[in-house]
Backbone as XML, in Angstrom:
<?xml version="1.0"?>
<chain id="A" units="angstrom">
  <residue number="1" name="UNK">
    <atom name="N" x="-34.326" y="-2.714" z="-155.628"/>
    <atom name="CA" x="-34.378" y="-1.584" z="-156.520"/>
    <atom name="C" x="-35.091" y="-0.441" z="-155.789"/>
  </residue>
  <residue number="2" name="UNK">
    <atom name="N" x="-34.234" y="0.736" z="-156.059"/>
    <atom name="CA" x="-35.296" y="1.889" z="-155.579"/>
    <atom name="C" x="-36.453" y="2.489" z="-156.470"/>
  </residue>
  <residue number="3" name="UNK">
    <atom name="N" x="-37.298" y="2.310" z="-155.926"/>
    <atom name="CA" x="-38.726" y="2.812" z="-156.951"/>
    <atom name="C" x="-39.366" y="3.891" z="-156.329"/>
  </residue>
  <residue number="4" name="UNK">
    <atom name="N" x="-39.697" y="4.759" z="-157.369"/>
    <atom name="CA" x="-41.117" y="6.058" z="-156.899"/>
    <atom name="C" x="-42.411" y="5.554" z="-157.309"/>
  </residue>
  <residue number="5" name="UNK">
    <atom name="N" x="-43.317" y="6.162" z="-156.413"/>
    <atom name="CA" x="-44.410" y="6.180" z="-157.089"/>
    <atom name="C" x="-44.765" y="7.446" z="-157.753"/>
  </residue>
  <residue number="6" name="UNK">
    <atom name="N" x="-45.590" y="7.683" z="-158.736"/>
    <atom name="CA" x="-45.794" y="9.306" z="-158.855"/>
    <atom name="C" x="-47.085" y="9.417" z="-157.853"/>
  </residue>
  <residue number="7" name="UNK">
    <atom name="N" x="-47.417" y="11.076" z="-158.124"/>
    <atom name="CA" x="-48.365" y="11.140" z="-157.671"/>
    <atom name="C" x="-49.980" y="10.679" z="-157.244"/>
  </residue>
  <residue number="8" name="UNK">
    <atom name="N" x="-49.810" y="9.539" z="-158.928"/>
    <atom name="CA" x="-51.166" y="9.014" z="-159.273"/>
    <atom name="C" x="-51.252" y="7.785" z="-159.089"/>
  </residue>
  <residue number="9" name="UNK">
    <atom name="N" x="-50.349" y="7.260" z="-157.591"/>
    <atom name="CA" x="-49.984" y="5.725" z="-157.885"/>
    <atom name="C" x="-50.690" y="5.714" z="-156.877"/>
  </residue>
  <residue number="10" name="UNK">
    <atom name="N" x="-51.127" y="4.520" z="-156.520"/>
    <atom name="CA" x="-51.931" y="3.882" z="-155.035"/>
    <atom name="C" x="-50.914" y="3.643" z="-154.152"/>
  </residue>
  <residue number="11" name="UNK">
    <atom name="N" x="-51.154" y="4.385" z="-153.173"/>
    <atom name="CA" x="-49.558" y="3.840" z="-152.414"/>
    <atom name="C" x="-49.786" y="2.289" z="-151.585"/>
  </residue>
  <residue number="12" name="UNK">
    <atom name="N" x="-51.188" y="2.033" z="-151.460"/>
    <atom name="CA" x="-51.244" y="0.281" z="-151.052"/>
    <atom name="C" x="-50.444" y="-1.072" z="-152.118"/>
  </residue>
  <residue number="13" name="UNK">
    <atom name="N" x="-50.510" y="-0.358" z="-153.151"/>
    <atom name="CA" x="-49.626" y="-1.396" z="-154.092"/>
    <atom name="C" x="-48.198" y="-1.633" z="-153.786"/>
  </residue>
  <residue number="14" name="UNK">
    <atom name="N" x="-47.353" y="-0.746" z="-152.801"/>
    <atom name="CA" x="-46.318" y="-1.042" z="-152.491"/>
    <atom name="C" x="-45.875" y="-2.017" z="-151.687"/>
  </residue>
  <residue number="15" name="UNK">
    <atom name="N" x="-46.987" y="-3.145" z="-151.041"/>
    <atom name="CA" x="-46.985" y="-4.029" z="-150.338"/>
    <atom name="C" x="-46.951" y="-5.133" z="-151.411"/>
  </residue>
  <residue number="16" name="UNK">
    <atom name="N" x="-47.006" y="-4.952" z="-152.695"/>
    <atom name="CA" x="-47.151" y="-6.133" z="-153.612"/>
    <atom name="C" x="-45.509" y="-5.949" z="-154.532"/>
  </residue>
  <residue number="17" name="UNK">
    <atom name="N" x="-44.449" y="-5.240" z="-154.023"/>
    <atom name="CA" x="-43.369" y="-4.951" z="-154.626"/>
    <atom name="C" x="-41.941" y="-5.039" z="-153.540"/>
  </residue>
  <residue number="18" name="UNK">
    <atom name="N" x="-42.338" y="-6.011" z="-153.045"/>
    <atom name="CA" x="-41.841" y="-6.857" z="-151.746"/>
    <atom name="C" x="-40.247" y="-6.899" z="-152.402"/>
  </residue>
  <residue number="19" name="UNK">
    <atom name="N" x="-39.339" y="-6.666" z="-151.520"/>
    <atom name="CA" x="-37.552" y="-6.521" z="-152.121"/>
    <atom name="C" x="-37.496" y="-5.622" z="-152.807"/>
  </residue>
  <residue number="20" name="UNK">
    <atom name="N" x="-38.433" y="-4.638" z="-152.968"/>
    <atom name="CA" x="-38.126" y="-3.557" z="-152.988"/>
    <atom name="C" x="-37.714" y="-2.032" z="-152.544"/>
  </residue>
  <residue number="21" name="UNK">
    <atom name="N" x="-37.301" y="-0.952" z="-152.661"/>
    <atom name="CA" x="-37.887" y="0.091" z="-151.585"/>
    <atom name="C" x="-38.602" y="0.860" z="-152.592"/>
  </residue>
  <residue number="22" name="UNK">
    <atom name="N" x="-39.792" y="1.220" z="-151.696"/>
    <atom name="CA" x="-40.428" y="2.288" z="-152.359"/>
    <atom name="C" x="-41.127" y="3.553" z="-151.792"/>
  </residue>
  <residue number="23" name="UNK">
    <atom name="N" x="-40.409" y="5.155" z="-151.820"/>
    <atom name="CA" x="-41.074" y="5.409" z="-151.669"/>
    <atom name="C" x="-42.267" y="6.033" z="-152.406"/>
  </residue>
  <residue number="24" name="UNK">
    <atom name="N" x="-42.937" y="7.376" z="-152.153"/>
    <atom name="CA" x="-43.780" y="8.266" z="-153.133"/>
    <atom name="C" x="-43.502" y="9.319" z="-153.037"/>
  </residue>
  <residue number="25" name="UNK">
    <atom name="N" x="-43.548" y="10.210" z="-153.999"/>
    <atom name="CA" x="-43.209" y="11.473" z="-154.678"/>
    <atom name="C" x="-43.913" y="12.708" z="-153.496"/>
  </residue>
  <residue number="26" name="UNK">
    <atom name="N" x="-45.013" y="12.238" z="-152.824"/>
    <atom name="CA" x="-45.564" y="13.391" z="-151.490"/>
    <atom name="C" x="-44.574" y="12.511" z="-150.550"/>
  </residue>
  <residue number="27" name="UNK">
    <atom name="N" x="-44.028" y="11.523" z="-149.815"/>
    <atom name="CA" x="-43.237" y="11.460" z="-148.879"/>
    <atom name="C" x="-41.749" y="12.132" z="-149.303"/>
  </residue>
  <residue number="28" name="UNK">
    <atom name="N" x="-41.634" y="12.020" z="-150.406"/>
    <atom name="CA" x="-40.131" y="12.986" z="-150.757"/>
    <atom name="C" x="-40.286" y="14.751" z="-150.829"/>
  </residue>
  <residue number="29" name="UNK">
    <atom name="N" x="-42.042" y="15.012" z="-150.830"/>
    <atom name="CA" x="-41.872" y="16.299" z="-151.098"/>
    <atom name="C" x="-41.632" y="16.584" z="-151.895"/>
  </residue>
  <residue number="30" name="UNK">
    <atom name="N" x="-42.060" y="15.681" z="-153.615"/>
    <atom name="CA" x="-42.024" y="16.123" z="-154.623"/>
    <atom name="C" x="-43.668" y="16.347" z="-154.986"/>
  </residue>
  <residue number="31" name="UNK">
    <atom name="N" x="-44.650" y="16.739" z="-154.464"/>
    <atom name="CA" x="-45.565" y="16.736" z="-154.762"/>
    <atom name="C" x="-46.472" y="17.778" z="-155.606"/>
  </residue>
  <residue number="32" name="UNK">
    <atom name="N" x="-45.248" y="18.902" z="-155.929"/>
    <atom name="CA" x="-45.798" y="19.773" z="-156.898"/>
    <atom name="C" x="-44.780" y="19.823" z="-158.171"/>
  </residue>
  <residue number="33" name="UNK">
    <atom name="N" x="-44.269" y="18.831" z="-158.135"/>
    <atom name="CA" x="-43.210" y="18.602" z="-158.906"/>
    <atom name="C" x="-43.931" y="18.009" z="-160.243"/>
  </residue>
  <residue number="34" name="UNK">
    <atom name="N" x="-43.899" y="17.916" z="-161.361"/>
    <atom name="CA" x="-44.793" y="17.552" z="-162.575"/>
    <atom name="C" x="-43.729" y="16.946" z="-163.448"/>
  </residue>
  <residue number="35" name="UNK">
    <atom name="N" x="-44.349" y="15.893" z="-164.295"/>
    <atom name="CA" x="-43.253" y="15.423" z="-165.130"/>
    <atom name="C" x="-41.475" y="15.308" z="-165.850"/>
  </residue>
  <residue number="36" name="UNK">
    <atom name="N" x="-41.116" y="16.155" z="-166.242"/>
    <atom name="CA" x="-39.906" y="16.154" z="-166.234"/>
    <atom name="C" x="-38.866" y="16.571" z="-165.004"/>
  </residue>
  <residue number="37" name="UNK">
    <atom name="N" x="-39.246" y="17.371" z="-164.384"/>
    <atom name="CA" x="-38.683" y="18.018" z="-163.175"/>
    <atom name="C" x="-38.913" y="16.959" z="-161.823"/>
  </residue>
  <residue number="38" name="UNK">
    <atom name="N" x="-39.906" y="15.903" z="-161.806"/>
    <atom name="CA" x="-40.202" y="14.730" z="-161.330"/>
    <atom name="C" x="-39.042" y="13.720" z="-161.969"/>
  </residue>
  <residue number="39" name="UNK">
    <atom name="N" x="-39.168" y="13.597" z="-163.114"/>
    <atom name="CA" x="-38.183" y="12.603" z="-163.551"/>
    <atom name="C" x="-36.907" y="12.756" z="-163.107"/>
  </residue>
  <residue number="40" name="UNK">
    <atom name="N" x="-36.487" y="14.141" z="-163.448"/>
    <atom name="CA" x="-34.732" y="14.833" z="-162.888"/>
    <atom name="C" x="-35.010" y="14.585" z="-161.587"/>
  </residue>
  <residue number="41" name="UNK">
    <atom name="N" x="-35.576" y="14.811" z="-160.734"/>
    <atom name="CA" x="-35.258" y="14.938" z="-159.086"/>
    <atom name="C" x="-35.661" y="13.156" z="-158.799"/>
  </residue>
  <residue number="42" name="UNK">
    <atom name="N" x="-36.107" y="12.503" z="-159.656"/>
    <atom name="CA" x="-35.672" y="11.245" z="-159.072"/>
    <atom name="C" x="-34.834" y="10.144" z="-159.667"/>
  </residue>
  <residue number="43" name="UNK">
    <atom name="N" x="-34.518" y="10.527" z="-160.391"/>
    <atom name="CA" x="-32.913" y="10.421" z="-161.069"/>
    <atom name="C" x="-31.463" y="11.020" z="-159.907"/>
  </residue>
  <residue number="44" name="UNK">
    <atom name="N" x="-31.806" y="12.409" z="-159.721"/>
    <atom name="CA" x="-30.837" y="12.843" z="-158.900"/>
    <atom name="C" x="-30.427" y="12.635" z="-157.652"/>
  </residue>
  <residue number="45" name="UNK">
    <atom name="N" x="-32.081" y="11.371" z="-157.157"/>
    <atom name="CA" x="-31.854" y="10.970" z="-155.616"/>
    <atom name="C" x="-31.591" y="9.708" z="-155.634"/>
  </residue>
  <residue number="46" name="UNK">
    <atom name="N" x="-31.477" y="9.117" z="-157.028"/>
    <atom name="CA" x="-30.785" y="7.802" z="-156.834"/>
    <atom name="C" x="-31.921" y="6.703" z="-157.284"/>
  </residue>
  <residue number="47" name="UNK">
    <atom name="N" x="-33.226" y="7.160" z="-157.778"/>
    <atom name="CA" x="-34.129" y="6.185" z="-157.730"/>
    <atom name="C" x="-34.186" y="5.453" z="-159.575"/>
  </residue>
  <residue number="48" name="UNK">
    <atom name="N" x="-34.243" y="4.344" z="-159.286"/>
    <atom name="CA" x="-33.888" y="3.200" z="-161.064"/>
    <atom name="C" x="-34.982" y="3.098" z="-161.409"/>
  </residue>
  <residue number="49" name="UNK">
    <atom name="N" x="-36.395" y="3.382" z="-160.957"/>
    <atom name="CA" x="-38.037" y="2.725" z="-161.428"/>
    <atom name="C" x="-38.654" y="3.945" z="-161.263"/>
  </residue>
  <residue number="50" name="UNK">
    <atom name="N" x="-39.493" y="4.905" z="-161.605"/>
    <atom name="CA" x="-40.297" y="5.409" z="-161.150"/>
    <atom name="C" x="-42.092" y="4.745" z="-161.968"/>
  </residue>
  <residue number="51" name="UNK">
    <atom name="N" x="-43.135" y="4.417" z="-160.927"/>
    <atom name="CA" x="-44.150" y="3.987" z="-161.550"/>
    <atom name="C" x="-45.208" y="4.862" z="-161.281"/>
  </residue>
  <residue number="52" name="UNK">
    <atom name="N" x="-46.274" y="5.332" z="-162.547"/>
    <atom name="CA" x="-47.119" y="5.960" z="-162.990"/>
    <atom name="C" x="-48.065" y="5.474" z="-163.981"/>
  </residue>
  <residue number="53" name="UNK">
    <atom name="N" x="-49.182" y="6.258" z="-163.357"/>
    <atom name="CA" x="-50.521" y="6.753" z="-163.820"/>
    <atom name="C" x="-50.564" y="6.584" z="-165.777"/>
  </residue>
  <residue number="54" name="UNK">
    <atom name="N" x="-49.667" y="7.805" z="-165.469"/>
    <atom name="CA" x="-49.923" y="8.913" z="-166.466"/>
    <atom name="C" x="-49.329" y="8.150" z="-168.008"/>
  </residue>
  <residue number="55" name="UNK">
    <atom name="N" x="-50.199" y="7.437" z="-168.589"/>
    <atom name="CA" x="-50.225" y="6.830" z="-170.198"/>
    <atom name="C" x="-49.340" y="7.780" z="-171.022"/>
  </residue>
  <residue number="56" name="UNK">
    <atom name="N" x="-49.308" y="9.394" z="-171.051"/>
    <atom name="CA" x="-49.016" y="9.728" z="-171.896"/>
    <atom name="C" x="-47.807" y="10.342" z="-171.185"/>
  </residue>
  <residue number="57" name="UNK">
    <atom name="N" x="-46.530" y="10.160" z="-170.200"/>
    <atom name="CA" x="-45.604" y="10.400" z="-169.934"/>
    <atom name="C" x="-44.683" y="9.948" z="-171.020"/>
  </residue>
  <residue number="58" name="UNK">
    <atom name="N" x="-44.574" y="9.581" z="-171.350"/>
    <atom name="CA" x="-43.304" y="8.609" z="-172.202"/>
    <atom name="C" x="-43.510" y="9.792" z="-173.827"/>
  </residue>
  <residue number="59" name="UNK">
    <atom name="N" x="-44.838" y="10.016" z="-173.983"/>
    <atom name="CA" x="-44.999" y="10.677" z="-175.474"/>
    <atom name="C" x="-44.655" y="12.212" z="-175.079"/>
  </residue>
  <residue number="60" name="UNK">
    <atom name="N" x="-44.834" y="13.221" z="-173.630"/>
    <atom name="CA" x="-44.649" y="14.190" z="-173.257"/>
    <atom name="C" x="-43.409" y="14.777" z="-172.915"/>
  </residue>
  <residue number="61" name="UNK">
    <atom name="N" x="-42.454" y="13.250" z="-172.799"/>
    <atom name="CA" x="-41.523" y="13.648" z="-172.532"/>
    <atom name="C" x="-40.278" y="13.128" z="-173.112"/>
  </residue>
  <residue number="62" name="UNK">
    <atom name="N" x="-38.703" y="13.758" z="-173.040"/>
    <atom name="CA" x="-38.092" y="12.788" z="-174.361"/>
    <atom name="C" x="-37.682" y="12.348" z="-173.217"/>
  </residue>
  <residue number="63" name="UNK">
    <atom name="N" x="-37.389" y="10.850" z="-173.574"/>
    <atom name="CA" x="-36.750" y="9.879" z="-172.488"/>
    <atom name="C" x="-35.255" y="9.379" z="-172.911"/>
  </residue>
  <residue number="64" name="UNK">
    <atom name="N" x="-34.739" y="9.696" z="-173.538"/>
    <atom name="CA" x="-33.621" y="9.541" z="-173.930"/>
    <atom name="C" x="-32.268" y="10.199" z="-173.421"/>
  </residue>
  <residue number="65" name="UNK">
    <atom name="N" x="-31.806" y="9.434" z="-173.071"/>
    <atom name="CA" x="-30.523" y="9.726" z="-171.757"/>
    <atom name="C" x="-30.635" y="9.361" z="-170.281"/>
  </residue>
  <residue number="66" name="UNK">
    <atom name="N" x="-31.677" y="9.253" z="-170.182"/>
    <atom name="CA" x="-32.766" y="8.591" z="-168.843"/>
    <atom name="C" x="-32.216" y="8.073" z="-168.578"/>
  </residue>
  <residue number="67" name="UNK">
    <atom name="N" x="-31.531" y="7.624" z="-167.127"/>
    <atom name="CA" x="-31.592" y="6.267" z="-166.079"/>
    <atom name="C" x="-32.724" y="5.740" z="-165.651"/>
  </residue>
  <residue number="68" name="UNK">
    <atom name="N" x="-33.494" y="6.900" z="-165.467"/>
    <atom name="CA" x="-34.528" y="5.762" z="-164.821"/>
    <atom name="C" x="-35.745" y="4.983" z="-165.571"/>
  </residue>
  <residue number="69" name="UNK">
    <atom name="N" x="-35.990" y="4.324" z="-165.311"/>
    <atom name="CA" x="-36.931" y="3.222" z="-166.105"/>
    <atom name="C" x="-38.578" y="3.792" z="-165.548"/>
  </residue>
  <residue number="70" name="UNK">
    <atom name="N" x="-38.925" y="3.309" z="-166.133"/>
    <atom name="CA" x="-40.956" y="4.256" z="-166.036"/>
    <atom name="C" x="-41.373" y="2.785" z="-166.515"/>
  </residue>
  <residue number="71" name="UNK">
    <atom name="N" x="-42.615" y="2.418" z="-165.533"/>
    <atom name="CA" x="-43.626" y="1.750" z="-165.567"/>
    <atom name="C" x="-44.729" y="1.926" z="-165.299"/>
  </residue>
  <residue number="72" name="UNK">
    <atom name="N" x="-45.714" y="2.330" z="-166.295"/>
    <atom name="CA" x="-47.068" y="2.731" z="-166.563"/>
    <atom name="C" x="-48.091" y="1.517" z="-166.338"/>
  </residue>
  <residue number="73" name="UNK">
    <atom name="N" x="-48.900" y="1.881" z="-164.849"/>
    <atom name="CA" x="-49.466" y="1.076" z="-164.866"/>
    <atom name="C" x="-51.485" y="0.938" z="-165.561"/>
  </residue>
  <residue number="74" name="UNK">
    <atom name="N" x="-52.161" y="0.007" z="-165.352"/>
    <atom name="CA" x="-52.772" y="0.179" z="-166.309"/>
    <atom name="C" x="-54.309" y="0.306" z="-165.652"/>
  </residue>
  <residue number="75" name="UNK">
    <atom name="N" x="-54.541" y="0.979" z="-164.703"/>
    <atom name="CA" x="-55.275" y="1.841" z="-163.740"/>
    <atom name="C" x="-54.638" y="2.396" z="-162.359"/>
  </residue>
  <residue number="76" name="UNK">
    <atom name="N" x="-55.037" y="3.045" z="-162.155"/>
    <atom name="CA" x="-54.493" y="3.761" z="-161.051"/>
    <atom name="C" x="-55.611" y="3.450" z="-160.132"/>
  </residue>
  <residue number="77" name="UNK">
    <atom name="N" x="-56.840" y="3.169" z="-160.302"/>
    <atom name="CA" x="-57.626" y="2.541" z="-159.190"/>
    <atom name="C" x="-57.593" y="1.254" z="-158.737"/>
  </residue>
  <residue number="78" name="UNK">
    <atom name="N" x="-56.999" y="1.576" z="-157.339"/>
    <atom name="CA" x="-56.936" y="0.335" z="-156.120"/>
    <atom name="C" x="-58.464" y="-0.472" z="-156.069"/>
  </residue>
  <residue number="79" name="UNK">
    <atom name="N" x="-59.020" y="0.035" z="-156.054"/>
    <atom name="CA" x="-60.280" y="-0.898" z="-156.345"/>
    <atom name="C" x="-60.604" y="-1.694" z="-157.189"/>
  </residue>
  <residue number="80" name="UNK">
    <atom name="N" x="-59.774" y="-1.528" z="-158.477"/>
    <atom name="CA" x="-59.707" y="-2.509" z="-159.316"/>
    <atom name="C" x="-58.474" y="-2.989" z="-159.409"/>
  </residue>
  <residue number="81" name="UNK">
    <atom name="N" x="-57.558" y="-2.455" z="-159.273"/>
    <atom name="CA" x="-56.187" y="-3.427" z="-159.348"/>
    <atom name="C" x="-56.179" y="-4.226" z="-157.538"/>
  </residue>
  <residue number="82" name="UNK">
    <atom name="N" x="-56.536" y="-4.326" z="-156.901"/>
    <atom name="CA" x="-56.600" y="-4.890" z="-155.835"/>
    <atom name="C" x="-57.418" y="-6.466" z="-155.864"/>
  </residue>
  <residue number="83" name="UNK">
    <atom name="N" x="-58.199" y="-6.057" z="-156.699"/>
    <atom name="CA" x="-59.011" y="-7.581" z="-157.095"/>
    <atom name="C" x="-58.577" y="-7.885" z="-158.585"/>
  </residue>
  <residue number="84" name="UNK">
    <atom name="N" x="-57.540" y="-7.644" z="-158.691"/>
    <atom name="CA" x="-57.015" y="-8.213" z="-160.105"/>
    <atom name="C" x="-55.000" y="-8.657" z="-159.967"/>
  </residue>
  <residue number="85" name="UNK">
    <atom name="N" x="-54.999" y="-9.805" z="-158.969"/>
    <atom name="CA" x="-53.816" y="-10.585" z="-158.433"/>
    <atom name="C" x="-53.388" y="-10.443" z="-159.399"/>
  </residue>
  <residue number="86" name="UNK">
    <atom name="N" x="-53.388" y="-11.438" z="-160.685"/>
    <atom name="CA" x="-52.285" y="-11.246" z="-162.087"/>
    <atom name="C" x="-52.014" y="-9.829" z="-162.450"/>
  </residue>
  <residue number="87" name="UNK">
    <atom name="N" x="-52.455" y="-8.856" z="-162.305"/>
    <atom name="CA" x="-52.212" y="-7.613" z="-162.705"/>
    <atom name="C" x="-51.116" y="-7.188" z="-161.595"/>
  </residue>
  <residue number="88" name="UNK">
    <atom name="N" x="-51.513" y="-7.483" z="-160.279"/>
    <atom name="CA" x="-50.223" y="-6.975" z="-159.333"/>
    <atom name="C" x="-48.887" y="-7.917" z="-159.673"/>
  </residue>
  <residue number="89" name="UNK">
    <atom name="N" x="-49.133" y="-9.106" z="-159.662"/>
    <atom name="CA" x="-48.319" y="-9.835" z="-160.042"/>
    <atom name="C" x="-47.047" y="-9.001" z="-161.818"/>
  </residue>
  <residue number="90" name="UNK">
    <atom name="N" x="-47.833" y="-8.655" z="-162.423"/>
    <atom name="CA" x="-47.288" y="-8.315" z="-163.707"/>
    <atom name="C" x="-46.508" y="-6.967" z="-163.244"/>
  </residue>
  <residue number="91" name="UNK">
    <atom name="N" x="-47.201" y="-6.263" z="-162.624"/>
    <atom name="CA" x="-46.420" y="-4.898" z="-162.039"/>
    <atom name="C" x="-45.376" y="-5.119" z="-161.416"/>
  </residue>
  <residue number="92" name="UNK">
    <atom name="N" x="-45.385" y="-6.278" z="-160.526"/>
    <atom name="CA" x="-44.300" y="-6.153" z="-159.641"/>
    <atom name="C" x="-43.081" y="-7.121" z="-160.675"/>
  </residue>
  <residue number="93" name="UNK">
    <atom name="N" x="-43.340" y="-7.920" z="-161.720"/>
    <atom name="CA" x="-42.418" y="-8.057" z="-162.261"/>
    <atom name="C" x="-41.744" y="-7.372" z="-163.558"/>
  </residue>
  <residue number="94" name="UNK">
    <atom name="N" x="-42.671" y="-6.530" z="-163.566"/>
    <atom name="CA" x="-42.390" y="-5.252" z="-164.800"/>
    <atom name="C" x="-40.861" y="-4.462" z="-163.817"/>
  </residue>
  <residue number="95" name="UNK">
    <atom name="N" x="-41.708" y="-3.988" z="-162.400"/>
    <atom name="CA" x="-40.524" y="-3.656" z="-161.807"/>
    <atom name="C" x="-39.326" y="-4.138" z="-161.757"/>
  </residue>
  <residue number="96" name="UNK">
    <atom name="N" x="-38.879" y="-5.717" z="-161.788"/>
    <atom name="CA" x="-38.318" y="-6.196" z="-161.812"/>
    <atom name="C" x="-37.426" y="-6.381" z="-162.531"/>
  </residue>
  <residue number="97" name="UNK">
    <atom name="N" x="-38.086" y="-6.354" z="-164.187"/>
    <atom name="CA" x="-36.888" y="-6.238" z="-164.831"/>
    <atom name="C" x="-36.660" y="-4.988" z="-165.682"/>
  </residue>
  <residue number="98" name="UNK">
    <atom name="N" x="-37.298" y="-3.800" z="-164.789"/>
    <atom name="CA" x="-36.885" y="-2.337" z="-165.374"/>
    <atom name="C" x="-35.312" y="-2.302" z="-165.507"/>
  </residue>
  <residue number="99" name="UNK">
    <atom name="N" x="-34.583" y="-1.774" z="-166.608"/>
    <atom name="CA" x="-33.283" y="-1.657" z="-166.464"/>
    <atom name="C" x="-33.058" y="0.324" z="-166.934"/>
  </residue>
  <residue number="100" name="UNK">
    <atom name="N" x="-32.233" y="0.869" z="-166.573"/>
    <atom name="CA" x="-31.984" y="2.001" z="-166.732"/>
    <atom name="C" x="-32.538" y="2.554" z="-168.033"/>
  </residue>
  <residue number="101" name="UNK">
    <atom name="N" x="-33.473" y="3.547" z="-168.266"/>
    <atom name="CA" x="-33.831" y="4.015" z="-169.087"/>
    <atom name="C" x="-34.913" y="3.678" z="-170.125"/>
  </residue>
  <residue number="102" name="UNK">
    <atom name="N" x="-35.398" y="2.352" z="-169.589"/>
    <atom name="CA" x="-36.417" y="1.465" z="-170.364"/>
    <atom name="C" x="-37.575" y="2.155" z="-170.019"/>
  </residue>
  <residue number="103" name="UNK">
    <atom name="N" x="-39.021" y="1.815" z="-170.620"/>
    <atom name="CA" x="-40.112" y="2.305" z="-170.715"/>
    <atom name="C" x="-41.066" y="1.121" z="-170.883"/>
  </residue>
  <residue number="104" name="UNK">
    <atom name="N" x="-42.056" y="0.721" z="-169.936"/>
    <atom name="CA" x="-42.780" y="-0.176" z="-170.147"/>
    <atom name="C" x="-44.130" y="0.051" z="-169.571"/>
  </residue>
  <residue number="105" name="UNK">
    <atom name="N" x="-45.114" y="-0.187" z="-170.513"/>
    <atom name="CA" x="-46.836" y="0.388" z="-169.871"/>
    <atom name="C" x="-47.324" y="-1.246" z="-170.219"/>
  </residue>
  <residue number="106" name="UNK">
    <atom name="N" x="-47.975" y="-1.297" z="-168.764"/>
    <atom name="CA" x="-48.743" y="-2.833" z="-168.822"/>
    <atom name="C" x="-50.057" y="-2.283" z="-169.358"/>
  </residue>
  <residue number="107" name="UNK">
    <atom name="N" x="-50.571" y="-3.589" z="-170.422"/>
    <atom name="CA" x="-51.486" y="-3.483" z="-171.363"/>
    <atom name="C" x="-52.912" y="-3.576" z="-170.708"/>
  </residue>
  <residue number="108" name="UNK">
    <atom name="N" x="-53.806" y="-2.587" z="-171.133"/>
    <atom name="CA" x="-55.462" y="-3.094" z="-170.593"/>
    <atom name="C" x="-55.321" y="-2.545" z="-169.248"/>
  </residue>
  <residue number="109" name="UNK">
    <atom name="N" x="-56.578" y="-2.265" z="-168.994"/>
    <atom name="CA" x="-57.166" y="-2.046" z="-167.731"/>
    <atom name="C" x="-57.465" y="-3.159" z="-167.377"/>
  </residue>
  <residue number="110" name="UNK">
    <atom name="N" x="-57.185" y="-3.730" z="-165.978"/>
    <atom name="CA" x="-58.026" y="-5.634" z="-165.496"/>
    <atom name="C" x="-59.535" y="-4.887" z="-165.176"/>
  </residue>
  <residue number="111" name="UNK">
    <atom name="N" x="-60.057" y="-6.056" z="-165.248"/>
    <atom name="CA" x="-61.566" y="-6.204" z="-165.117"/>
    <atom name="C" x="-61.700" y="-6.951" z="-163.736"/>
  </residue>
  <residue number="112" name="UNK">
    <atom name="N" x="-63.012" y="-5.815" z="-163.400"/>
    <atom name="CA" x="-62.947" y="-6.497" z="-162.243"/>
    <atom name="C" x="-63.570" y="-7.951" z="-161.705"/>
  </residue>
  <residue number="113" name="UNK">
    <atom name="N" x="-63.156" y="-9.079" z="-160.945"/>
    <atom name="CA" x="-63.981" y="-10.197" z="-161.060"/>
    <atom name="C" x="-65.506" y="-9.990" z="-160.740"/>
  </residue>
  <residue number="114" name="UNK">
    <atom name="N" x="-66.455" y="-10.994" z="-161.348"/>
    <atom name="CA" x="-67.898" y="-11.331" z="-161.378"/>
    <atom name="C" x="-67.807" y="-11.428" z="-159.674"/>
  </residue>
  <residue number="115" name="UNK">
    <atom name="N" x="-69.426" y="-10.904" z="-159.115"/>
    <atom name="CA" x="-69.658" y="-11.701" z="-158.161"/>
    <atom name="C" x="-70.156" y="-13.230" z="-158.031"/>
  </residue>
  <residue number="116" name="UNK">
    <atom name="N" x="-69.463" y="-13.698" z="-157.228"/>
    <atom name="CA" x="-69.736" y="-15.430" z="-157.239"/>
    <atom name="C" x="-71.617" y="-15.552" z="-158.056"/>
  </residue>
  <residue number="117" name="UNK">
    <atom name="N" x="-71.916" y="-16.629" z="-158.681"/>
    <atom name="CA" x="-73.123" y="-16.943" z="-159.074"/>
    <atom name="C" x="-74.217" y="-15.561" z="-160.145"/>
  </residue>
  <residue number="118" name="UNK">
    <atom name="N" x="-73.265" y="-14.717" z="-160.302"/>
    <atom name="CA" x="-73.902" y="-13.627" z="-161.248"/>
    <atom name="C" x="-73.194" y="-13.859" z="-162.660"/>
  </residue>
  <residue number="119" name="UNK">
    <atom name="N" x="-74.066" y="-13.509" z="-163.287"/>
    <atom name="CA" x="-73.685" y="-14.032" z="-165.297"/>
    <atom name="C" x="-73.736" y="-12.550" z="-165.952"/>
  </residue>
  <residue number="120" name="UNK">
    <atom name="N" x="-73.879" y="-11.546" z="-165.046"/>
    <atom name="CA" x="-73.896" y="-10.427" z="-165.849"/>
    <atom name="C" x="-75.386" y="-9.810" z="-165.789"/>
  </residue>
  <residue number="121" name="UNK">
    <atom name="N" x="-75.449" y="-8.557" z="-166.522"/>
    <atom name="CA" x="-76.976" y="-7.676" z="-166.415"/>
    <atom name="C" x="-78.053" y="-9.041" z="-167.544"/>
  </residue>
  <residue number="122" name="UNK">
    <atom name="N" x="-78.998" y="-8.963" z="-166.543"/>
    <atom name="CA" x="-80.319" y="-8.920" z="-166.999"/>
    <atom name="C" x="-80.892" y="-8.789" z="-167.940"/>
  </residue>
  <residue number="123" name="UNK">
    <atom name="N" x="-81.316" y="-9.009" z="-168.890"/>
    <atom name="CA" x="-82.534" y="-8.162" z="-169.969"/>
    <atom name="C" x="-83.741" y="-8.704" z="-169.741"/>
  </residue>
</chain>
């Protein structure tokens, strides 16, 4: 499947979306490009997934007639989705079964794991 990232995506997560291609919206030179005019120009280059940041894309914009499928992921920080495997795992199969015009936002922010032998703050 061809996938975008938007602007607000981590582009290291594209190593966890393996059989895929992906590129991002600054390697296409869509980088001042903003929501709908993002959506049309990656529709018009052929791309079926675009994945984003941005929670409130889907309410900003009408999605209806859409090919491409939007997957909202549920931080945009690599620092926490990087130590949260089931969460990459869920993204990359959200991608998976995006079909033309669908809309899907993975639920919750992951938490990040405890350090080994810590129970949490103090009192």
């Amino acid at each position: 499947m061809r996938v975008l990232f938007d602007n607000n995506v981590p582009a290291p997560l594209r190593r966890h979306l393996v059989g895929h291609q992906v590129d991002t919206a600054k390697e296409m030179g869509w980088q001042e490009l903003k929501n709908g005019d993002l959506l049309t120009a990656a529709e018009q280059a052929g791309f079926q997934v675009m994945v984003t940041g941005d929670k409130n894309l889907a309410y900003q914009q009408n999605l209806d007639g859409r090919t491409l499928a939007l997957v909202v992921l549920p931080t945009i920080d690599w620092s926490v989705l990087k130590r949260a495997p089931a969460t990459l795992v869920d993204i990359a199969a959200a991608v998976g079964r995006a079909t033309p015009g669908s809309f899907e936002a993975l639920p919750h922010e992951p938490s990040p794991r405890r350090a080994p032998g810590r129970s949490g703050p103090q009192i």
